[in-house]
DRENLUM-125482 format. One line per 8 residues: number of its first residue (from 1); for each residue x, y, z of N, C-alpha, C, CB. Coordinates in steps of 0.2 Angstrom, whole numbers, plus 2048, in hexadecimal, padded with zeros to 3 digits. Glycine has a CB too. Layout:
N
NUM	X Y Z X Y Z X Y Z X Y Z  ...
***
This chain:
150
1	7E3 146 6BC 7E9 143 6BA 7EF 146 6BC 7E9 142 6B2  7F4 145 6BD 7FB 146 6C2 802 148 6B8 7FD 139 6C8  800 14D 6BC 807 14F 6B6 80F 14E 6B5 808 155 6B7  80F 14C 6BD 815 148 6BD 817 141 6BC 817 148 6C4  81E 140 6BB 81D 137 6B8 81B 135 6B2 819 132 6BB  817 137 6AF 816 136 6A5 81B 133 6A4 816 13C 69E  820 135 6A6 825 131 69E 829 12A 6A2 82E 139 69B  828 127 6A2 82E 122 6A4 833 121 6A0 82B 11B 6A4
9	833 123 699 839 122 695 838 126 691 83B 11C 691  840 12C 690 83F 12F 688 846 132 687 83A 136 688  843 130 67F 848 12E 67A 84B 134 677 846 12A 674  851 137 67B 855 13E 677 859 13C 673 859 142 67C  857 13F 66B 85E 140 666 861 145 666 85E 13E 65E  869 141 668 86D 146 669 874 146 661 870 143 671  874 14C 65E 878 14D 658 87B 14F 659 877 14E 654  87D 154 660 883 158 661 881 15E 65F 889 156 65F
17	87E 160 65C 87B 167 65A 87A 16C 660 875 166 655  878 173 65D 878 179 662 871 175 665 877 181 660  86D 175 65F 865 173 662 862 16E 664 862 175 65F  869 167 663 86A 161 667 86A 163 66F 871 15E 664  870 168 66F 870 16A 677 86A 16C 67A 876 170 679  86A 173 678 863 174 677 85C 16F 67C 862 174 66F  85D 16B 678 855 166 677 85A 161 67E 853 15F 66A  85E 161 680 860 15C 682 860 15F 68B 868 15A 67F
25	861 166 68C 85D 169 692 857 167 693 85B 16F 692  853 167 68E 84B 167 691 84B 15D 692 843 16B 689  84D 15A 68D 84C 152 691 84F 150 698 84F 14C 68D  855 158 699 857 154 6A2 853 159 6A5 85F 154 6A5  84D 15E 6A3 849 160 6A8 843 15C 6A9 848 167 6A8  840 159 6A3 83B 152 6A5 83D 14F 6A6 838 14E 6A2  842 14B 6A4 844 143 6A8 846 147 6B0 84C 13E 6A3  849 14B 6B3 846 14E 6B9 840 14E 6BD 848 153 6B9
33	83D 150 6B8 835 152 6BA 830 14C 6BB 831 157 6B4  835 147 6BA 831 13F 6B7 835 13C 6BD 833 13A 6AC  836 13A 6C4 83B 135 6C8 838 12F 6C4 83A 136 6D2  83D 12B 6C3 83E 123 6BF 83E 123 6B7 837 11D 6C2  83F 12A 6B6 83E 12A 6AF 843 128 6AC 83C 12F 6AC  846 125 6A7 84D 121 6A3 84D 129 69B 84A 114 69F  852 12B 69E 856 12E 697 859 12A 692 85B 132 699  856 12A 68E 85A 124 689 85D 12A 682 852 11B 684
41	865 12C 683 866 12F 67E 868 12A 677 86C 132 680  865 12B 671 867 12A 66E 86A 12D 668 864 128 66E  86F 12A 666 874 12D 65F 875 12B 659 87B 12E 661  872 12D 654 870 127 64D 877 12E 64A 862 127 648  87B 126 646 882 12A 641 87C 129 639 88D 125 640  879 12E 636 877 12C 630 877 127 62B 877 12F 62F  874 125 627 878 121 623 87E 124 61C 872 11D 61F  87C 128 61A 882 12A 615 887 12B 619 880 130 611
49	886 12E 61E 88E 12E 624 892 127 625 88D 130 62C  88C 120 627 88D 11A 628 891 119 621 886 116 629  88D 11A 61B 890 116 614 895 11B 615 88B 118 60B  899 11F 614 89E 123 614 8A4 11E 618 89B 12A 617  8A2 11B 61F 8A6 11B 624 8A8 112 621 8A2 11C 62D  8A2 110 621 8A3 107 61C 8A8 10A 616 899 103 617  8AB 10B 616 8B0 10A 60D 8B7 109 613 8B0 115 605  8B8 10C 616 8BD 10C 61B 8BF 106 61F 8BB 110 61F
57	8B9 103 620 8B9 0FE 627 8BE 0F9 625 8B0 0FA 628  8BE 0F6 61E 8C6 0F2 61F 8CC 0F5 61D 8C6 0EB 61B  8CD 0FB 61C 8D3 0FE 61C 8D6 101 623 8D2 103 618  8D0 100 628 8D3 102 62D 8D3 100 635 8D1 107 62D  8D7 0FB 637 8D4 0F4 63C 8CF 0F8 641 8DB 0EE 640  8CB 0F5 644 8C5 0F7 649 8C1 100 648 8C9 0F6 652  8C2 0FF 645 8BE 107 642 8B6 106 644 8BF 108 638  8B4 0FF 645 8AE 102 648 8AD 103 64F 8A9 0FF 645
65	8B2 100 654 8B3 100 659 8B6 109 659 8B8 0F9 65A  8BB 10B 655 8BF 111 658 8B9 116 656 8C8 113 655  8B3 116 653 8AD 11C 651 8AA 119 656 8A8 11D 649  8A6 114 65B 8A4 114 65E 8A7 117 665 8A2 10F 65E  8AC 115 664 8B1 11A 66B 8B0 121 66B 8B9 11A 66A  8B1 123 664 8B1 12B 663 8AA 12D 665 8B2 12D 65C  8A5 128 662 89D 12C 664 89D 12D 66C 894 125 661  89F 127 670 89E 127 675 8A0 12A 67A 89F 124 676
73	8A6 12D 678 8AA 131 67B 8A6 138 67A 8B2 131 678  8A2 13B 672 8A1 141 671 898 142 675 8A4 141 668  896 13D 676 891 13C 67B 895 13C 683 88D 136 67A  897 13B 684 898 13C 68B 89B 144 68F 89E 136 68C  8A1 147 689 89F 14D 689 89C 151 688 8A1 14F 688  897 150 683 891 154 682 88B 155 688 88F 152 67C  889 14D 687 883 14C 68C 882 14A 690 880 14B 68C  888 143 693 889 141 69A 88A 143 69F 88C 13E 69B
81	88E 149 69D 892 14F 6A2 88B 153 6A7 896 158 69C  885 156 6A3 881 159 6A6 87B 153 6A9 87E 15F 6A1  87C 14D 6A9 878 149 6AB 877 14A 6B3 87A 142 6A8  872 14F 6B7 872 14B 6BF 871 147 6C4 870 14C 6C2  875 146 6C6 872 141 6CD 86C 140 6CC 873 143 6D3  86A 137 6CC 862 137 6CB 860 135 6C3 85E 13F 6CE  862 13A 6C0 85E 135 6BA 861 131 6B7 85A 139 6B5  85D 12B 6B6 863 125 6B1 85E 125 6AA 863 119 6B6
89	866 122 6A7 865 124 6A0 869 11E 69E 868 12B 69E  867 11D 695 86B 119 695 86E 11B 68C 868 110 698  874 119 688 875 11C 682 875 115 67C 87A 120 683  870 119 678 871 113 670 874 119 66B 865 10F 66A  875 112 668 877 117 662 875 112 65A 880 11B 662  874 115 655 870 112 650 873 116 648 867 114 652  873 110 644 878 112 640 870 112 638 881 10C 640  86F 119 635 86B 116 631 868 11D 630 866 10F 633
97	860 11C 62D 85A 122 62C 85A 125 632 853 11F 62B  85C 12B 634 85A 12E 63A 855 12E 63D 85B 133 63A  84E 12E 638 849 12E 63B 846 12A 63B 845 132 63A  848 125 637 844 11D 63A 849 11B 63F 843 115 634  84F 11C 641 851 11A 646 84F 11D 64B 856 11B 646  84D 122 64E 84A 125 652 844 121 653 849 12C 651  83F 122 64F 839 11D 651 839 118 652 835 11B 64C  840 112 650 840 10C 652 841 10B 65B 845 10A 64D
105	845 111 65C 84B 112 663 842 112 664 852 11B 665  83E 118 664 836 11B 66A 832 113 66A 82F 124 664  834 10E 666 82E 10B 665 831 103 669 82B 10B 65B  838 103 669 83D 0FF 66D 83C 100 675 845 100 66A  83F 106 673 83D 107 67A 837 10A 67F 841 10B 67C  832 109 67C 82C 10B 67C 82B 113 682 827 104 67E  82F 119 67D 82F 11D 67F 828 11E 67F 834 11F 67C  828 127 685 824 128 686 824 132 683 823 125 68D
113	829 133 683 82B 139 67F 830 136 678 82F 13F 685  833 13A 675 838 13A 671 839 144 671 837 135 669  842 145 672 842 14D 675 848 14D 66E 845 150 680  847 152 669 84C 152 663 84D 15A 663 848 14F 65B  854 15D 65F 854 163 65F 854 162 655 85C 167 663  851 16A 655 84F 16C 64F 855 16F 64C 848 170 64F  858 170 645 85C 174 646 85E 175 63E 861 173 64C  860 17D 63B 85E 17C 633 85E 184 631 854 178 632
121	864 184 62F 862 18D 62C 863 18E 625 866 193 630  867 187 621 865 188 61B 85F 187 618 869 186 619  85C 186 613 856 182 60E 857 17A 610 858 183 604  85E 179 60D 85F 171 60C 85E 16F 612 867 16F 609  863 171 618 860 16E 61F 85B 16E 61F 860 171 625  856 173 61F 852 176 624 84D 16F 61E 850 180 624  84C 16E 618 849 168 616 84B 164 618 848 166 611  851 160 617 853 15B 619 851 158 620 859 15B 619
129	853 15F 625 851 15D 62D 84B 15E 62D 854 160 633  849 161 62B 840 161 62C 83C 15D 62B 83C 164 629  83F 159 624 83B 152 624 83C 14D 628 83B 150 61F  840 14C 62B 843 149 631 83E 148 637 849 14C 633  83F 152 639 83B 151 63E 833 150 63D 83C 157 641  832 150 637 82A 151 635 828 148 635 82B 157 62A  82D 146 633 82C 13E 632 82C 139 63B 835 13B 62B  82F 13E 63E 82F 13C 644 829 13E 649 835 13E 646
137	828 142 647 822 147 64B 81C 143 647 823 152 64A  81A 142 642 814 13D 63E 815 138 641 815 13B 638  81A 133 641 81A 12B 642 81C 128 649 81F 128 63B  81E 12D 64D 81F 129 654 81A 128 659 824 12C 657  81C 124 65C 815 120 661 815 123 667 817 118 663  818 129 667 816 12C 66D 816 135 66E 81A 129 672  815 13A 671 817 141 670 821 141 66E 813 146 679  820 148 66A 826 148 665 826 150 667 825 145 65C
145	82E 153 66C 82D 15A 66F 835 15C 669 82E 15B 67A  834 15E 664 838 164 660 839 16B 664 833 167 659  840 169 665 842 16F 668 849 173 662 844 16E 671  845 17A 661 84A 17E 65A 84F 17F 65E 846 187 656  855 17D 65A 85A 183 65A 859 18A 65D 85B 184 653  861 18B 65C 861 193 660 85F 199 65C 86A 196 662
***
């Protein structure tokens, strides 16, 4: 069996974290290692962030237009910039459970990886994101590559 090409699609969450960046090297060295493979970044704004931002939305005309700008813009610096020649990609973003969002993105787009960074040096993080990652790494429909923090 041929090691090359597995992946036709895989699904990177990107949260702007160190060990977002991190995890976001290794999907442009598979989706490299994969010619035709589709980088699908994805960027889920949590929901209590969401509920937070909804109290706002009629106090402040197009507000969801001007956070979509901002996401967009803060992906393009972060991760568009290192994108090479050759690999196509394409970006969602998903407003809700982080980790059923993620599942929903691997199972839509019938990912063949999903590449996440791990990242947590308090208690509370380190539960909170762990059950994240832990819920992601259980229930998704295809291999799930955790890559830690610095």
């Amino acid at each position: 069996m041929p090691y090359r090409n597995i992946f036709r699609k895989i699904v990177f969450a990107a949260d702007f974290s160190a060990a977002s960046q991190k995890a976001f090297a290794y999907a442009l060295n598979i989706a490299a290692g994969n010619p035709g493979c589709e980088l699908v970044i994805l960027h889920v704004v949590p929901e209590p962030d969401a509920q937070f931002w909804k109290t706002y939305i009629y106090e402040v005309d197009k507000i969801d237009e001007k956070a979509k700008a901002d996401i967009d813009e803060k992906v393009r610096q972060a991760y568009l910039s290192q994108i090479p020649e050759g690999i196509s990609y394409s970006i969602k973003m998903a407003v809700g459970s982080v980790a059923n969002a993620i599942l929903e993105a691997a199972r839509t787009e019938n990912a063949g990886l999903v590449i996440l960074g791990r990242e947590g040096s308090s208690v509370l993080q380190s539960r909170f994101l762990g059950n994240i990652t832990e819920k992601i790494a259980r229930k998704a429909p295809c291999p799930v590559m955790i890559i830690p923090g610095a």
